[in-house]
N, C-alpha and C positions, 0 to 999 in steps of 0.2 A: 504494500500500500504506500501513496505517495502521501508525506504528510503533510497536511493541511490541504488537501485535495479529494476528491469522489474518483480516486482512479488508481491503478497500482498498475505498475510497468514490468515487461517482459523484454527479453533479448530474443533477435528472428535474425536466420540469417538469411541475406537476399544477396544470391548469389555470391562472390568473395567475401560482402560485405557483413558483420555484424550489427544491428541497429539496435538500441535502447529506445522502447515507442512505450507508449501508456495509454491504456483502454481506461476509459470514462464509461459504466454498464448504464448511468442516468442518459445520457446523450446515447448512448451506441457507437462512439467515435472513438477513433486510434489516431495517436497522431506520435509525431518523430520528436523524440528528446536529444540525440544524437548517437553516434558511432561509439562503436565500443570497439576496443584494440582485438586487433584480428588471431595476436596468439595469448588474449586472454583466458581465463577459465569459463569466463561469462555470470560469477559469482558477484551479485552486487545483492548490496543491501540499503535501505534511508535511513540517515538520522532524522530523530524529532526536529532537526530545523531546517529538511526539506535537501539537507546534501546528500549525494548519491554517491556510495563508494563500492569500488571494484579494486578485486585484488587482480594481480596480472606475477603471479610466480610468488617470489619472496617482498614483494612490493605492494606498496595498496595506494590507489588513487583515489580521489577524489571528484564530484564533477558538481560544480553549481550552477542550480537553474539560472540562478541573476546575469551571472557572466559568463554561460555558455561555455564554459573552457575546463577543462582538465588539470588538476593538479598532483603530483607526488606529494602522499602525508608521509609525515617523518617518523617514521617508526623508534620507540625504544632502541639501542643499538642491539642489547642482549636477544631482543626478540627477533631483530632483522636476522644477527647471525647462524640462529638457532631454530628458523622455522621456514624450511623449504614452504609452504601454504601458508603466509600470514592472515592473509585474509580470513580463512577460513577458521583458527586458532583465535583472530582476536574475538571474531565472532560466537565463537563459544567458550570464552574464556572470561565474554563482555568488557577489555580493557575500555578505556576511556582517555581514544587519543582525539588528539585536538589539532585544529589547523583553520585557519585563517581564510575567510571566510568575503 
C-alpha cells in the first residue's frame, strides 16, 4: 500500500524494462511511478512518509515521489559488510534507517 494514498504499487516487467506502477481499485487506474533497476530483486517496500525503497544486492535505494529521482541510503557499515540481501534483513529485522528526504 502507498501511504497516504487508495493505491499500492507492483513491479511489471514490459519487455527489458522493469516498471514500478500503482493501481488505484477506487478509480480502476494504473498509472507509472517509474523504472526500477533492471538487475534488481524487484523487493520494495513504503515508509509511512510515502518513500519507496528497493534493495538492488547489498545496497538499498530509495525513490521519492516529490523529486522523482532515486537515491542510495547509507547503510550501517556492519550491516552493509555483512548482509549479501540488505534489503530484505533490514526488512525483517525493522532497522530504522534514515535518509534525506
Amino acid at each position: 500500500r502507498i501511504p497516504r494514498q487508495n493505491a499500492f504499487s507492483f513491479v511489471q516487467q514490459v519487455g527489458d524494462k522493469w516498471v514500478i506502477r500503482a493501481y488505484d481499485p477506487t478509480r480502476n487506474q494504473v498509472s507509472e511511478l517509474t523504472e526500477s533497476y533492471p538487475d534488481s530483486e524487484h523487493y520494495n517496500a513504503w515508509t509511512n512518509s510515502g518513500t519507496l525503497l528497493e534493495s538492488r544486492g547489498n545496497e538499498l535505494w530509495s525513490f521519492s515521489l516529490k523529486t522523482k529521482q532515486w537515491q542510495l541510503v547509507q547503510l550501517p557499515k556492519n550491516l552493509q559488510e555483512n548482509c549479501p540481501r540488505a534489503g530484505r534483513v533490514i526488512s525483517d529485522l525493522g532497522y530504522n534507517i534514515k535518509w534525506q528526504e
